[in-house]
C-alpha positions in Angstrom: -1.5 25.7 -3.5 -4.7 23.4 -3.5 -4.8 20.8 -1.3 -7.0 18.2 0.8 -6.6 18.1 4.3 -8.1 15.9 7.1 -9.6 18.3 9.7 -10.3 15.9 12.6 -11.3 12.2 13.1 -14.5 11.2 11.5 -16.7 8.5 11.6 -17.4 7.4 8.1 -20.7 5.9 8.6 -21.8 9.6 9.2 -19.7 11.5 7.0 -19.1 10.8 3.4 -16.8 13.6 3.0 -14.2 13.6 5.7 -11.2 15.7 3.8 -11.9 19.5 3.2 -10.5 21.6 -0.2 -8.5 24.1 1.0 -5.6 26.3 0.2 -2.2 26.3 1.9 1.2 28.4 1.2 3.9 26.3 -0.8 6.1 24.7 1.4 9.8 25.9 1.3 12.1 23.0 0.9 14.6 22.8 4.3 18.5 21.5 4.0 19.0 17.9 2.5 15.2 18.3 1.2 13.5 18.4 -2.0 10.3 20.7 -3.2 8.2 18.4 -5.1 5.6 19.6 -7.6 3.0 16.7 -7.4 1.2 15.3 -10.4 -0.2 12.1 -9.4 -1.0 10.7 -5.7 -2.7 7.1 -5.0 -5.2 6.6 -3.0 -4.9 3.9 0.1 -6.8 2.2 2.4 -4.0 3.5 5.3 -5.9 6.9 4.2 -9.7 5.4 5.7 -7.2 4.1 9.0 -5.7 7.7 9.7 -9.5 9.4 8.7 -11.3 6.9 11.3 -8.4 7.4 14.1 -6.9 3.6 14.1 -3.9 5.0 12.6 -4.4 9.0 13.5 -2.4 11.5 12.0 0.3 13.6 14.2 -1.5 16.9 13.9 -4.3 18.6 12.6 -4.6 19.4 9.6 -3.0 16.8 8.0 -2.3 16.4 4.3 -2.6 12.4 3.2 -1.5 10.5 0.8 1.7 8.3 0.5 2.2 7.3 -3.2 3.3 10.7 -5.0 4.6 10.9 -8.5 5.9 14.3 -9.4 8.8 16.4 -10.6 11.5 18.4 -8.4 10.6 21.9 -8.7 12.9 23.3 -6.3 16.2 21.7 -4.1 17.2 22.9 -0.6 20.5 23.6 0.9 23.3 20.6 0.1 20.3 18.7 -1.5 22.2 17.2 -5.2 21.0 13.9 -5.7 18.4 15.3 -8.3 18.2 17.7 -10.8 15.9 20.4 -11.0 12.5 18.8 -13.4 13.6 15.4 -11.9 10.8 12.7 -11.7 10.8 11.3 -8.3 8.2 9.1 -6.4 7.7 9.1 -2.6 6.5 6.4 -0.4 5.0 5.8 2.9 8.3 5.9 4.7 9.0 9.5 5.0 11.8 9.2 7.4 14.1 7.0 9.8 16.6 7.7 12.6 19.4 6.2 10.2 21.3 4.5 13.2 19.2 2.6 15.4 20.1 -1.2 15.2 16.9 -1.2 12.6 18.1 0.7 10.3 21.7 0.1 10.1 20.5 -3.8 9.7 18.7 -1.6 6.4 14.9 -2.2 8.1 14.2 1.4 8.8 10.4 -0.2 8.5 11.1 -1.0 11.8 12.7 2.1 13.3 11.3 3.5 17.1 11.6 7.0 15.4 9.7 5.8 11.8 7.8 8.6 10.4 5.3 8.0 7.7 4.3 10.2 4.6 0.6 12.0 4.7 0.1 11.0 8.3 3.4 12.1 10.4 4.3 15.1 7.8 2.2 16.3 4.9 1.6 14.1 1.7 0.6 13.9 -2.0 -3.2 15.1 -2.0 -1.8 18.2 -2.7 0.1 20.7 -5.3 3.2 20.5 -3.6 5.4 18.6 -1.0 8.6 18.4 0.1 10.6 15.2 1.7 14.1 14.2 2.0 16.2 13.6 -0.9 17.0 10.3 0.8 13.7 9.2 0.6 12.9 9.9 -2.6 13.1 7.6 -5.8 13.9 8.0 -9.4 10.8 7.2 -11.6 11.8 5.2 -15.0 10.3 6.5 -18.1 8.7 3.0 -18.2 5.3 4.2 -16.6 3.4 7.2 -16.6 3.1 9.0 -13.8 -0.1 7.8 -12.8 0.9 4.1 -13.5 3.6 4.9 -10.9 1.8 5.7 -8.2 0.5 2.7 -7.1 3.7 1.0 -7.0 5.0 3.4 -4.6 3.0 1.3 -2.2 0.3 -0.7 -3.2 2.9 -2.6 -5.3 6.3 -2.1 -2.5 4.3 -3.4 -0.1 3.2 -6.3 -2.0 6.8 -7.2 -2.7 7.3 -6.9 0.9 4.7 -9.3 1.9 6.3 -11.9 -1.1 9.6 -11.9 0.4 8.4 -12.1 3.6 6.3 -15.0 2.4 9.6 -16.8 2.2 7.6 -18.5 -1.6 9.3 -21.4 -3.2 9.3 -22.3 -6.4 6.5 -24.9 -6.7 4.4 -23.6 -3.4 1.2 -23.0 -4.3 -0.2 -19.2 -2.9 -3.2 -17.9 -1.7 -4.2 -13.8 -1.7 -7.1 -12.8 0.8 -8.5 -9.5 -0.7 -7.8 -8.2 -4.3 -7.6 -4.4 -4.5 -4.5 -2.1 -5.5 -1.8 -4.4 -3.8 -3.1 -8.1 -4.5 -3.6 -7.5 -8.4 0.0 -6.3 -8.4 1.4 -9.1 -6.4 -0.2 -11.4 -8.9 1.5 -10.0 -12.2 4.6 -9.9 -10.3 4.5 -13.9 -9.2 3.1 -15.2 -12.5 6.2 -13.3 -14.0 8.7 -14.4 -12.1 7.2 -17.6 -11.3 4.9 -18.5 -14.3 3.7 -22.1 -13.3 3.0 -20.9 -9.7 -0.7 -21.8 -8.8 -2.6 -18.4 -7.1 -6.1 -19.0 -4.9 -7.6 -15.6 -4.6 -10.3 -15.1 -1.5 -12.2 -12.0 -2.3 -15.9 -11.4 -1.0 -16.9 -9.2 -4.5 -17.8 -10.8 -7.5 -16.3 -8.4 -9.5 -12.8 -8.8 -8.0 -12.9 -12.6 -8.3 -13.6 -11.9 -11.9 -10.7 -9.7 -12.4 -8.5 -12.2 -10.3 -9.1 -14.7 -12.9 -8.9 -12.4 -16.1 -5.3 -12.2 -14.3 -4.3 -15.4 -14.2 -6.0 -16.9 -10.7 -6.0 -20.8 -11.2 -9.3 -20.6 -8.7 -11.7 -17.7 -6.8 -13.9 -18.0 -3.8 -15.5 -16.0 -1.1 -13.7 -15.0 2.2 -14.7 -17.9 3.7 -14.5 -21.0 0.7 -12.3 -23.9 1.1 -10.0 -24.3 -1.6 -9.5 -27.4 -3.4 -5.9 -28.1 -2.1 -3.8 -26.4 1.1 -2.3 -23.2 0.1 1.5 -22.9 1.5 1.7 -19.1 1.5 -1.0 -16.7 2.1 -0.7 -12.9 1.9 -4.1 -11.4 3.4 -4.8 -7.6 2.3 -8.3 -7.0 4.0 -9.3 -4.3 6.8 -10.3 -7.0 9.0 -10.5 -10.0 10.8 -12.7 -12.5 9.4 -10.4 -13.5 6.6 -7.4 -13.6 9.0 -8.8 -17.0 10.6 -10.5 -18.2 7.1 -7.3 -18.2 5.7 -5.5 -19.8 8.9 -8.3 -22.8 8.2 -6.7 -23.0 4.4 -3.1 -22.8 5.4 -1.2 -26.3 4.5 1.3 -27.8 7.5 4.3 -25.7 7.9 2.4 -22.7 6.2 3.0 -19.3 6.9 0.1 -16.1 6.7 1.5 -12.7 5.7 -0.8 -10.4 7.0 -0.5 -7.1 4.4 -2.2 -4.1 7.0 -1.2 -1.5 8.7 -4.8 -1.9 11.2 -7.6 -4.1 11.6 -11.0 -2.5 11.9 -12.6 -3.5 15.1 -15.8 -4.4 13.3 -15.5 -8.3 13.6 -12.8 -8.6 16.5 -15.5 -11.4 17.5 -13.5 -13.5 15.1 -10.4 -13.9 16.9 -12.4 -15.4 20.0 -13.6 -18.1 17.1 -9.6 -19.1 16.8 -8.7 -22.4 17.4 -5.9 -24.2 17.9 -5.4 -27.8 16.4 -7.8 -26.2 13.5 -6.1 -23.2 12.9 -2.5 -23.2 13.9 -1.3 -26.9 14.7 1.4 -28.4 12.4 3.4 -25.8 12.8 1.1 -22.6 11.0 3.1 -19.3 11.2 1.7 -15.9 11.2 3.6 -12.7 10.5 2.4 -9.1 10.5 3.9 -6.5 8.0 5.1 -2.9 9.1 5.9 -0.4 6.5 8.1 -0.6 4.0 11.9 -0.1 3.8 13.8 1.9 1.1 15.0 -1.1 -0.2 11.8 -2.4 -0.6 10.5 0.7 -3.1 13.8 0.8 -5.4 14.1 -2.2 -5.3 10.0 -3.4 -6.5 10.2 -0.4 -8.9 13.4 -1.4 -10.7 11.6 -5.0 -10.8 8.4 -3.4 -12.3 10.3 -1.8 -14.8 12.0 -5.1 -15.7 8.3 -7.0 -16.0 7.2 -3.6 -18.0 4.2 -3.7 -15.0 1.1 -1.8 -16.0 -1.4 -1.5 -13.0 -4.8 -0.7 -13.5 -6.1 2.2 -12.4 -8.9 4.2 -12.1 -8.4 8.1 -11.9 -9.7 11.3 -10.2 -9.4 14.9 -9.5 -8.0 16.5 -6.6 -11.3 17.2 -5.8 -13.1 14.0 -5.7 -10.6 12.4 -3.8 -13.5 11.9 -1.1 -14.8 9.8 -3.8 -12.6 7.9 -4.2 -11.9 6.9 -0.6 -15.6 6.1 -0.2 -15.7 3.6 -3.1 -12.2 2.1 -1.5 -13.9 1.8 1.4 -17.5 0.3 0.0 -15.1 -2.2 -1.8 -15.9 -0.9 -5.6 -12.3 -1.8 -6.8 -10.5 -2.6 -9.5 -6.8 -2.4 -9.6 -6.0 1.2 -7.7 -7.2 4.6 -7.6 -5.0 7.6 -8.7 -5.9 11.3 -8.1 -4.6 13.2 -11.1 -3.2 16.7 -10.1 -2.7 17.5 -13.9 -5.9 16.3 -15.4 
């Protein structure tokens, strides 16, 4: 089977084309698993953090990619939850202990022993996978395949960040960064709570734009003051400029949802700039997110189909999947980016 691989760590200032096009043999599905025949994969920023070493990869060479849309061409020993031709999505939780205190509270995000697709075990930038039967989630005919794969985690983990938001009707909320996962937290807040005002911080023009064509009540750089306090803020940036920008916007009693798996070390020199009575008196809270849970995919994709959600995305080839990681990471966004494995 075709698939891209990350060889090593690589410094992406120096190389432009960090995964390698190579053939592997088919994996065999083991007991309880599934053999997946993959036909759409997004693309992440968690894929620049594993590349660039702030989130490395188990072994070398790894296979990335952690929202996969594809159909179940082959079940394992005692796997019968699906049916041979099956659509089925996997997620960036690949696997869990199962009885930890974490996971039998059902926040396997959590769990010591968490293992995560396309960086622990091999992912969706290829042909073929296999995973788990238990980690793997029925696709509703509502979306296309490649309309799926963002919500596999651009959009789970933005309904992760909402709940752990703790929003109220008649809060006001505030998104730092507007990529894959902020443009599908803001469909799903305006349809369940149409009247809600959104703030959207994003440094490119072209994503304020978009954040307005979507229903943002007001855009502004990183760094603009808002004209009211914002009670919720989920941040979805790389780094940590906009982590105390939105601390300065954050109204008594507010709470900061930071959406990121790593922060690139680029502009640590921010943190030193973090001050107290400005940035978290009267009672500011700040709370990281880690991973997503099961319950957190079935339960944002039966939601999705509810809303009839349609992400944007932009698609690609196998093949130019280096491409499309470089314009992730140059910022040239809108909505997600999808490699098509049938196109």
């Amino acid at each position: 089977m075709r698939a891209m691989v990350i060889p090593e760590i690589t410094d992406l200032k120096k190389n432009r084309e960090p995964l390698e096009l190579v053939e592997l043999p088919v994996p065999e599905p083991k007991k309880g698993e599934i053999l997946i025949k993959v036909t759409a994969c997004g693309v992440c920023h968690t894929e620049l953090d594993e590349i660039e070493g702030r989130t490395p990869p188990s072994s070398f060479p790894m296979v990335p990619g952690h929202q996969v849309v594809g159909k179940v061409a082959k079940r394992g020993k005692g796997a019968q939850r699906f049916e041979k031709g099956d659509r089925v999505g996997v997620a960036w939780i690949f696997s869990a202990c199962g009885h930890c205190h974490q996971c039998r509270e059902g926040e396997e995000n959590i769990c010591p022993d968490f293992t995560a697709t396309g960086r622990d075990a091999p992912g969706g930038y290829a042909e073929f996978m296999t995973v788990s039967e238990d980690f793997a989630y029925s696709i509703s005919d509502a979306f296309t395949d490649l309309q799926a794969a963002p919500l596999l985690c651009a959009g789970a983990i933005g309904y992760r960040s909402f709940r752990l938001c703790d929003f109220q009707p008649g809060e006001n909320l505030g998104l730092t960064g507007f990529g894959g996962s902020a443009h599908l937290v803001i469909k799903m807040v305006l349809f369940l709570h149409p009247r809600t005002r959104i703030y959207v911080f994003a440094r490119n023009p072209r994503e304020r734009e978009f954040a307005r064509e979507l229903g943002a009540c007001w855009t502004g750089d990183t760094t603009d003051i808002p004209p009211e306090p914002i009670h919720k803020i989920i941040d979805t940036t790389p780094v940590y400029k906009p982590v105390v920008a939105a601390l300065n916007c954050l109204a008594p009693g507010g709470r900061l949802v930071i959406n990121a798996i790593r922060k690139e070390d680029v502009d640590k020199k921010y943190l030193l700039n973090l001050d107290y009575e400005k940035h978290l008196w009267m009672e500011k809270e700040i709370k990281s997110v880690a991973n997503v849970a099961r319950k957190d995919v079935s339960e944002f994709l039966e939601l999705a189909a509810r809303m009839k959600l349609e992400p944007e995305v932009e698609t690609f080839s196998l093949a130019e999947a280096n491409q499309a990681l470089m314009e992730l990471r140059e910022s040239q966004i809108r909505g997600a980016k999808v490699l098509d494995l049938e196109g």
